[in-house]
C-alpha positions as CSV (number, residue, x, y, z in Angstrom):
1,X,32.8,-154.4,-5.0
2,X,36.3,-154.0,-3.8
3,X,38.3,-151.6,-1.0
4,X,41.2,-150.2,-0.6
5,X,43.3,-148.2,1.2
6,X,46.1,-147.4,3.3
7,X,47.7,-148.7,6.4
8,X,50.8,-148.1,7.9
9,X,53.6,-149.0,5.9
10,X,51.2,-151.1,3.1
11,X,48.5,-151.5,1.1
12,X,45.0,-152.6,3.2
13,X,43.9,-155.6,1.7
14,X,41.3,-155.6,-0.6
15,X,37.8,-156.4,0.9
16,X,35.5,-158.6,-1.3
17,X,31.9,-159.4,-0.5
18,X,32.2,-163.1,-1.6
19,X,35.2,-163.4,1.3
20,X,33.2,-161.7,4.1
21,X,30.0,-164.2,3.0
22,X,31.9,-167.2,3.5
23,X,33.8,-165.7,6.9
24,X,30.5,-165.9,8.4
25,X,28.9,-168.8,7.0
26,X,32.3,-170.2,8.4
27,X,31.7,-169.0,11.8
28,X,34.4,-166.4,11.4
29,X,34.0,-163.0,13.6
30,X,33.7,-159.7,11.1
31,X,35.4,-157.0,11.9
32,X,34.1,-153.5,12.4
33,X,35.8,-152.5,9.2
34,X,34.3,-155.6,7.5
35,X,30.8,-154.6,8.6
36,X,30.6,-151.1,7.7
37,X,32.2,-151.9,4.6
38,X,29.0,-154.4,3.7
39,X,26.1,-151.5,5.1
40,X,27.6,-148.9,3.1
41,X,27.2,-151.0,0.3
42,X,23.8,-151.9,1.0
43,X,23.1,-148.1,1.7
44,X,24.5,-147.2,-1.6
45,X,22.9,-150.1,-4.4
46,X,26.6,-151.1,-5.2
47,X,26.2,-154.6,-3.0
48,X,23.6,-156.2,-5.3
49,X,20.3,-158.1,-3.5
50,X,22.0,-161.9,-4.3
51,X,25.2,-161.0,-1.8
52,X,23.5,-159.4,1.0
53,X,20.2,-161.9,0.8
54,X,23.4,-164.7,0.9
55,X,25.2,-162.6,3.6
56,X,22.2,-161.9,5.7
57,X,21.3,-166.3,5.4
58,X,25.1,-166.6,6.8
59,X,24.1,-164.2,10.0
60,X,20.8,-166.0,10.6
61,X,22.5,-169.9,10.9
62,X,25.9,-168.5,12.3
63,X,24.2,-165.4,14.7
64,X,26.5,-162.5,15.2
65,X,28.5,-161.5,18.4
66,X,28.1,-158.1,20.9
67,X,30.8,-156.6,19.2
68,X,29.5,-157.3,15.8
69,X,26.0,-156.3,16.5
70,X,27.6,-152.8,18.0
71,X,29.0,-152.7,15.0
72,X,26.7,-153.2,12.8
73,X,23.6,-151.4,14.4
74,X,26.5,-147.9,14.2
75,X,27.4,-148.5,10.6
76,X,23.4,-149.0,10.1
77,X,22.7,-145.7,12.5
78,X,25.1,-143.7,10.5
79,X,24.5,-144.9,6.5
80,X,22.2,-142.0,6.9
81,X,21.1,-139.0,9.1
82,X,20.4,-138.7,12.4
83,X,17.3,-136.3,13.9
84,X,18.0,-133.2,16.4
85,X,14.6,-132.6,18.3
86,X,16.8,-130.9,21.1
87,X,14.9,-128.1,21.0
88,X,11.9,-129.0,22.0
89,X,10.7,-128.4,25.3
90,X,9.6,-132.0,26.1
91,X,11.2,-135.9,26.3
92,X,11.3,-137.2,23.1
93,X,10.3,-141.1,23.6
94,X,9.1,-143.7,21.3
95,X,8.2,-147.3,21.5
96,X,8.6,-150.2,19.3
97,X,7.3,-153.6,18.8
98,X,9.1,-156.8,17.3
99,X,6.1,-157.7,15.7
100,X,2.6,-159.9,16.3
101,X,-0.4,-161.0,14.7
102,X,-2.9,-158.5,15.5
103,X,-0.8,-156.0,17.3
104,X,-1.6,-152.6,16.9
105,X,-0.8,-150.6,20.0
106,X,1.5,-148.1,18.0
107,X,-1.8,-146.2,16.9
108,X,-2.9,-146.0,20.5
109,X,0.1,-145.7,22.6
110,X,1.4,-142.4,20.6
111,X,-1.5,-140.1,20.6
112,X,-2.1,-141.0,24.5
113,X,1.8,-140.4,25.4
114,X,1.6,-137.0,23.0
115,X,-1.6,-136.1,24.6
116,X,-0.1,-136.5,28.3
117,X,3.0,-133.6,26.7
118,X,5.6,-135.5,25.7
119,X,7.2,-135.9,22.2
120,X,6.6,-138.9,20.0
121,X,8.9,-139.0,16.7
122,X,7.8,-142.5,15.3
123,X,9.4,-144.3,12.5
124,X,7.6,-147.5,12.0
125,X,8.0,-150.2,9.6
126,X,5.7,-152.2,7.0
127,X,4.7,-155.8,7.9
128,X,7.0,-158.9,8.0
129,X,6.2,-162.0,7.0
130,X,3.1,-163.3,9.2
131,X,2.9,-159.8,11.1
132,X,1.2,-156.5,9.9
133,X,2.6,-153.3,9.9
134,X,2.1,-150.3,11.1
135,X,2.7,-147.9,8.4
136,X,0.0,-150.5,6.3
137,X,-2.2,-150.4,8.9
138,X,-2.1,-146.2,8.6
139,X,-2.0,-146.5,5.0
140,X,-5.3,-148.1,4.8
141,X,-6.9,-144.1,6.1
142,X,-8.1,-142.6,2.7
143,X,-5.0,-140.1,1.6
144,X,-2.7,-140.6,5.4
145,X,0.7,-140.4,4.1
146,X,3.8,-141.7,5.9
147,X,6.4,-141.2,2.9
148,X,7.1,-138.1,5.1
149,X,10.5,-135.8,4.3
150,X,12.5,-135.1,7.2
151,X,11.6,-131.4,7.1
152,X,7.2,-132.7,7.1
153,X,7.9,-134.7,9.7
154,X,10.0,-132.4,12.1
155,X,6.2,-130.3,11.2
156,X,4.0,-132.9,12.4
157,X,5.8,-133.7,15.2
158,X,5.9,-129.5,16.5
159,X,2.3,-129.8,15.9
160,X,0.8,-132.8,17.0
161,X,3.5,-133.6,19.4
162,X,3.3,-136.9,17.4
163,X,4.4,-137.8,14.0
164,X,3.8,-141.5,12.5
165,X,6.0,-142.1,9.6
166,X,7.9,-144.8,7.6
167,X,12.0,-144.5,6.9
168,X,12.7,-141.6,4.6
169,X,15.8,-142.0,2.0
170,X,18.2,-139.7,4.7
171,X,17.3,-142.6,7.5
172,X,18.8,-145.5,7.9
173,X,18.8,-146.7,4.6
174,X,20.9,-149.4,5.1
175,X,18.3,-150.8,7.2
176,X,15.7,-150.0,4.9
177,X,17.3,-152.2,2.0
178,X,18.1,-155.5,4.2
179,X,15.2,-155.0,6.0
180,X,12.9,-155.4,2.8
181,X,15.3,-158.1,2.0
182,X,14.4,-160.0,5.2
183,X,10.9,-160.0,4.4
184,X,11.6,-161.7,1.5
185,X,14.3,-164.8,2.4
186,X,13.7,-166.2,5.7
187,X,16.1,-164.1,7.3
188,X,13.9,-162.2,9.8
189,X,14.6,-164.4,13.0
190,X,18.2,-163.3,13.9
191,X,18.4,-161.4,17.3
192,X,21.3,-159.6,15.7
193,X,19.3,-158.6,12.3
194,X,16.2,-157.4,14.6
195,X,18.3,-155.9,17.2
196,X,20.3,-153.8,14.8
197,X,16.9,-152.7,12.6
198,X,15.3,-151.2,15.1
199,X,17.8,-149.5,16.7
200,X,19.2,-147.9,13.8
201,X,16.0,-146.3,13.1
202,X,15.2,-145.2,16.8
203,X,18.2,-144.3,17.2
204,X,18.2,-142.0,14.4
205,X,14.8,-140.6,16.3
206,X,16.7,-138.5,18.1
207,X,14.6,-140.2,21.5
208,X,15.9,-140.0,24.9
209,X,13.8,-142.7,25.8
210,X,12.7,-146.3,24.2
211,X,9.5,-148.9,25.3
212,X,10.3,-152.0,23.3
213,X,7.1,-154.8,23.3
214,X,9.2,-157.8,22.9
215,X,7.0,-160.8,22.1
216,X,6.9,-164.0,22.8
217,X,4.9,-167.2,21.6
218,X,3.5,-169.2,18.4
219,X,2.5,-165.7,16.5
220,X,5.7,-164.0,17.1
221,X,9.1,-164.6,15.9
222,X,10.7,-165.2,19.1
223,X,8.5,-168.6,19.7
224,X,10.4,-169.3,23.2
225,X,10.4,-167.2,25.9
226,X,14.1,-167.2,27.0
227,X,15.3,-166.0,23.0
228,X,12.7,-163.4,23.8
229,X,14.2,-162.2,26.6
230,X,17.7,-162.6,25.4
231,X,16.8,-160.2,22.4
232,X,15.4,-157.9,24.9
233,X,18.7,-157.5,27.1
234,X,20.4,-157.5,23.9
235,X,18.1,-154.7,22.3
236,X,17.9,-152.9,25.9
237,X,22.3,-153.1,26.3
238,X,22.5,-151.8,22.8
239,X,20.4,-148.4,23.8
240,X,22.0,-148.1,27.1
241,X,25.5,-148.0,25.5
242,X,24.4,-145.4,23.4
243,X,22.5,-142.8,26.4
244,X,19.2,-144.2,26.0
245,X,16.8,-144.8,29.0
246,X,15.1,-148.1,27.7
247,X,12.9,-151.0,29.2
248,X,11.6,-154.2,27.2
249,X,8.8,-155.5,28.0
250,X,8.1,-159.2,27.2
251,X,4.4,-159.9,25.9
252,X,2.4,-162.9,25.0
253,X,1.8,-163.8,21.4
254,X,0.4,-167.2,22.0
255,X,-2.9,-165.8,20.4
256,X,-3.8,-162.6,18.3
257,X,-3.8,-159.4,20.2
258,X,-7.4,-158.0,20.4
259,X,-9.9,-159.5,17.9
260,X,-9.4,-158.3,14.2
261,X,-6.4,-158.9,11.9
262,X,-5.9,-157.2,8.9
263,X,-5.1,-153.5,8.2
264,X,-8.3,-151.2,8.5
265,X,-9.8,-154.0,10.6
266,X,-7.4,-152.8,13.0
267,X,-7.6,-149.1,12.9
268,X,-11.0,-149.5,13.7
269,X,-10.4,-151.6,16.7
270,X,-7.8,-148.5,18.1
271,X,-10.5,-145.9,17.2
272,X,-12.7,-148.3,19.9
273,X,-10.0,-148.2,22.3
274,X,-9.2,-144.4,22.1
275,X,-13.0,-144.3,23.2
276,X,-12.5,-146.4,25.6
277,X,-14.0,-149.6,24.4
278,X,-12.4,-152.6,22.4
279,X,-11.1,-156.0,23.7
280,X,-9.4,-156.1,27.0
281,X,-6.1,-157.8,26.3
282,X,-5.7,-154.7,23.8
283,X,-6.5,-151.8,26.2
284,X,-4.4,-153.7,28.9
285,X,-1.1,-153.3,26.9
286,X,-1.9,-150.5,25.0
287,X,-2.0,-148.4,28.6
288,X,0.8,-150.3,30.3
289,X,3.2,-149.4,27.3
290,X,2.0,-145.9,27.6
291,X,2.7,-146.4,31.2
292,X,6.2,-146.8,30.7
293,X,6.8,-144.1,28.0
294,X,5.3,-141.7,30.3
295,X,7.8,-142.9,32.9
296,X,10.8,-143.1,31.2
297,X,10.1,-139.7,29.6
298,X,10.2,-138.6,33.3
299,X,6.8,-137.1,32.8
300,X,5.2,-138.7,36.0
301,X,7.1,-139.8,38.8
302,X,6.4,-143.9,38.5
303,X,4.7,-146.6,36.6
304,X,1.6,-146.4,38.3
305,X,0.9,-142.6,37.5
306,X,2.1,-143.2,34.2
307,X,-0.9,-146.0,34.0
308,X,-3.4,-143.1,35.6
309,X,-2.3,-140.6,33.5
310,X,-3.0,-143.0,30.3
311,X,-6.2,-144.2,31.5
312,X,-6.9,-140.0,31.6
313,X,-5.8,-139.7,28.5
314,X,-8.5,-141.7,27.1
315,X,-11.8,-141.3,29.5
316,X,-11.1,-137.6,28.4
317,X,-11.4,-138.2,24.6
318,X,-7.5,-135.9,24.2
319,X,-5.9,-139.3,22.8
320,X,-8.4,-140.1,20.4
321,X,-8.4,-136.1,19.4
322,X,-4.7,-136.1,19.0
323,X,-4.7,-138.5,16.7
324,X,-7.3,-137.1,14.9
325,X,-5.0,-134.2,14.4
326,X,-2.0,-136.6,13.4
327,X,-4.4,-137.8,10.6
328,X,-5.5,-134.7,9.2
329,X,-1.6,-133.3,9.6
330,X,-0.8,-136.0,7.7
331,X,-2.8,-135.7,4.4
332,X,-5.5,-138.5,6.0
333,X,-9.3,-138.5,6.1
334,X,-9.9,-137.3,9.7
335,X,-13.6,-138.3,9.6
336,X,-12.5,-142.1,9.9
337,X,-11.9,-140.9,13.6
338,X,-15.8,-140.5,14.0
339,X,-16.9,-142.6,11.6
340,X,-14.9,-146.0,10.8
341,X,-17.0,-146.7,8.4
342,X,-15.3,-144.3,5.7
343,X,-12.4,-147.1,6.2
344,X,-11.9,-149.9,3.3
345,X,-14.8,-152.6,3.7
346,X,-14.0,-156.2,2.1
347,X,-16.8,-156.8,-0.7
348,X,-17.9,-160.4,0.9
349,X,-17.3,-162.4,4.1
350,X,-17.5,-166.3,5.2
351,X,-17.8,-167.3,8.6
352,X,-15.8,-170.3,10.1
353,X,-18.1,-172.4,12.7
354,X,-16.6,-174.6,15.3
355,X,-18.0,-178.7,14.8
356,X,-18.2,-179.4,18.2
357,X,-18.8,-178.7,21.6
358,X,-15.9,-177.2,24.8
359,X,-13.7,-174.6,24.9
360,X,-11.3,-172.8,22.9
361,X,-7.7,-174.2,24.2
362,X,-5.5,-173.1,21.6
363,X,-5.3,-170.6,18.5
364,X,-2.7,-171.2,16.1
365,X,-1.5,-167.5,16.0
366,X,1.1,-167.5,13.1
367,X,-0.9,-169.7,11.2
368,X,-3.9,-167.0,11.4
369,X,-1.4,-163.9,10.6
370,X,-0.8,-166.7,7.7
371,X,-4.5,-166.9,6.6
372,X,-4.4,-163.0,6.4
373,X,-1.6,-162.4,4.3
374,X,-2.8,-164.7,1.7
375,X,-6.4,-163.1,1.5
376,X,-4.1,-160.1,0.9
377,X,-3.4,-158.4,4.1
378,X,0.4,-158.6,3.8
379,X,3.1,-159.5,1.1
380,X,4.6,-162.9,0.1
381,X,6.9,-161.0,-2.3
382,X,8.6,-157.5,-1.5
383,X,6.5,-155.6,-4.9
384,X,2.9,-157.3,-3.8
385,X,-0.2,-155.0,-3.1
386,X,-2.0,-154.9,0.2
387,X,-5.6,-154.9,0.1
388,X,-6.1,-153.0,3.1
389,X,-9.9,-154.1,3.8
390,X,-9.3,-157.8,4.1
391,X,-8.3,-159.9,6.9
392,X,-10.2,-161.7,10.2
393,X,-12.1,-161.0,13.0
394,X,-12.2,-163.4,16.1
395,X,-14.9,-163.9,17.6
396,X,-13.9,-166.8,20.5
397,X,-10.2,-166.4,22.0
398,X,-8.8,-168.7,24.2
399,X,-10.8,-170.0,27.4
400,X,-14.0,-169.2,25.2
401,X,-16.7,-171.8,25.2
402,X,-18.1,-173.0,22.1
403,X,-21.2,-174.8,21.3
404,X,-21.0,-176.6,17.6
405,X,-21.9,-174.5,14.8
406,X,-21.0,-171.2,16.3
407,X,-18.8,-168.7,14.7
408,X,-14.8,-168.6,15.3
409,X,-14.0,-166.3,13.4
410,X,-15.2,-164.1,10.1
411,X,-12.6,-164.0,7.0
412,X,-13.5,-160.3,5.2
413,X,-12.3,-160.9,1.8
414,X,-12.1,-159.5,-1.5
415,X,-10.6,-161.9,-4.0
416,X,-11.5,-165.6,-3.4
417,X,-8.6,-167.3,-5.4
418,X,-7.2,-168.4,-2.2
419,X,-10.3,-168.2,-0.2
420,X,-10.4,-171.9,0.2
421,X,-7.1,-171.9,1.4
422,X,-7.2,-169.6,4.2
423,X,-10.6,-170.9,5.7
424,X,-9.1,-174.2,5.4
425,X,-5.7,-172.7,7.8
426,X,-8.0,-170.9,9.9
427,X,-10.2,-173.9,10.9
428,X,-7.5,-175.7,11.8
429,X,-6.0,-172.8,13.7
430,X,-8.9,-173.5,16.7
431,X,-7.7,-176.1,18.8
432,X,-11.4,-177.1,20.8
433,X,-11.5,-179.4,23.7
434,X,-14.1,-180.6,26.1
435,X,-13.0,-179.2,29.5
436,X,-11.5,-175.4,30.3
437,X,-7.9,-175.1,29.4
438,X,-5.7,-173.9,32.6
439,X,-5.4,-169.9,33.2
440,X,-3.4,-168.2,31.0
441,X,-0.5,-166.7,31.2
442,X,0.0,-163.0,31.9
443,X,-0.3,-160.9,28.8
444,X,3.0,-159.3,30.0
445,X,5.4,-161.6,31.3
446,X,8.4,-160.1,32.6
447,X,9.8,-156.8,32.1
448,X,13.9,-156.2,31.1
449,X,15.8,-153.1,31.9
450,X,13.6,-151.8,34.5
């Protein structure tokens, strides 16, 4: 693909892919030019997969400066439309996670914030590498549709105060194509890549306001805490420049959030938090994210009434009611709501038993996000199928004592091709030692942007 055009007195140079590839593997600075020249060819099919899968492998091993990710988070922004919820009478606030094993909190954190009277426009992605999605995780509710047009989605939204929805074509879709491309060639870690993803897309929201769940640990692809955070002033800067009130919050993802991986595994497990059950490490984050929203969208005067107003939210049964009436807006089965069992069961299930005696000191969180994706529950190439009923349930988590021949975890499954492989990950995911491990850390570790 070539450029041209004019300058002052001359002919611009020509811009070549092949030249701007070996600029960055070289450690050279693009230029703003340069950059949007690349996304609009991304946008429009005429860079093919090869240049940008070899351009996005120069970003990841020679990162990108502040400039560059300005740069290329606009072009991304702009490749497509941008959403006008102006009208509405209400803060328009959304929140995003950069991904976990296990983590789920989209499905509770937008009915509560919608049910408290704020706005939630959210564009959500499919799972990356070790980590589920969200949009898979609402796919796997018989007939919910997230392939929404802009004009179904501005619907939804008016009527639910909540809309849960994937990229359409008008959004974004540069970010669409290199983000499927990610998925696919090791390219997902750059701070720059992630930065500029999301906040294309929530950007593009038309939000006044941003939560971002920034994690940190084995399951998450920020393994150390200080790239965690730097991705989180990056991501938090990159709002702020462009009028956004934003805060990062910086979680743990040393071990799977609540107690189920997989996709309809884990829309049951938000059906038992809307009703005020499921595992505590869930229900903690899932109410101090909505928290936050609540704050940011200036709906209650601090963090703690945010918290309160959550908590409400919940005891009174309007979250889980909301997103009842998300589901049936959206083309789902609303029954699910009441009845989980109308979800996708797996046909069989093997259990895998500790051999000895102690305490659970460690769970090897990627490696179980891992064990998942190859029973089915996510996609080692970008055209697999997700089964949506497979994946694991934990049933010890770190600090848990274990007595030989009780149950770690249980493996739902469907196909056993790879069975053997993924009970074989899993049971050397538990780490088991004879005395306590030390207190763990706090699920949220520091907060950026505050």
């Amino acid at each position: 693909m070539l450029l041209g055009g004019n300058l002052p007195g001359l002919m611009r140079p020509l811009l070549r892919v092949v030249d701007l590839i070996r600029k960055k593997r070289d450690g050279g600075e693009l230029t703003r030019e340069e950059i949007a020249f690349l996304v609009e060819g991304a946008a429009r099919g005429t860079v093919p997969d090869y240049q940008l899968a070899a351009w996005l492998m120069a970003v990841v091993c020679r990162g990108m400066t502040r400039a560059e990710t300005a740069s290329l988070t606009e072009a991304m922004l702009h490749s497509g439309d941008v959403m006008d919820f102006s009208a509405l009478p209400a803060a328009k606030v959304d929140k995003h996670s950069t991904g976990g094993v296990g983590d789920k909190t989209s499905l509770v954190v937008a009915p509560i914030v919608a049910a408290a009277g704020l706005y939630v426009p959210m564009i959500s992605g499919r799972g990356l590498g070790h980590t589920g999605g969200t949009l898979d995780k609402l796919e796997s509710i018989p007939g919910f549709r997230v392939n929404l047009s802009l004009k179904e989605f501005r619907e939804a939204l008016i009527a639910c105060r909540c809309a849960l929805g994937g990229q359409t074509p008008e959004i974004a879709p540069a970010d669409k194509k290199l983000y499927a491309l990610r998925d696919v060639t090791g390219t997902i870690e750059s701070p720059t890549l992630i930065c500029a993803s999301i906040m294309s897309k929530k950007l593009a929201e038309g939000i006044d306001a941003l939560v971002l769940d920034v994690k940190t640990g084995d399951g998450a692809f920020m393994k150390k805490e200080q790239d965690a955070i730097a991705l989180a002033e990056l991501l938090a800067d990159t709002g702020k420049q462009m009028g956004k009130r934003v805060v990062a919050l910086i979680t743990d993802m040393d071990q799977p959030l609540g107690k189920t991986i997989g996709n309809a595994l884990e829309v049951q497990e938000c059906l038992e938090v809307m009703n005020g059950d499921g595992p505590e490490d869930l229900r903690e984050l899932c109410l101090e994210l909505s928290a936050w929203m609540l704050f940011l969208g200036k709906r209650v005067r601090d963090v703690a009434a945010g918290r309160k107003l959550a908590q409400e939210m919940v005891a009174s049964g309007q979250a889980r009611d909301t997103f009842r009436r998300v589901v049936q807006q959206q083309g789902g089965d609303e029954r699910v709501v009441d009845d989980p069992s109308r979800l996708p069961r797996a046909r069989r299930m093997e259990t895998v038993r500790s051999k000895q005696n102690g305490f659970v000191a460690r769970i090897a969180c990627e490696r179980v996000g891992v064990a998942s994706l190859i029973l089915g529950g996510g996609r080692e190439k970008q055209d697999d199928v997700i089964d949506p009923a497979v994946g694991i349930v934990l049933e010890k988590k770190v600090g848990d004592a274990v007595k030989s021949g009780d149950s770690l975890c249980t493996v739902h499954y469907n196909a056993g091709a790879r069975l053997q492989e993924a009970m074989a990950m899993l049971e050397g995911s538990f780490v088991i030692r004879v005395e306590p491990p030390p207190p763990r850390t706090p699920l949220i570790r520091k907060i950026v942007g505050a």
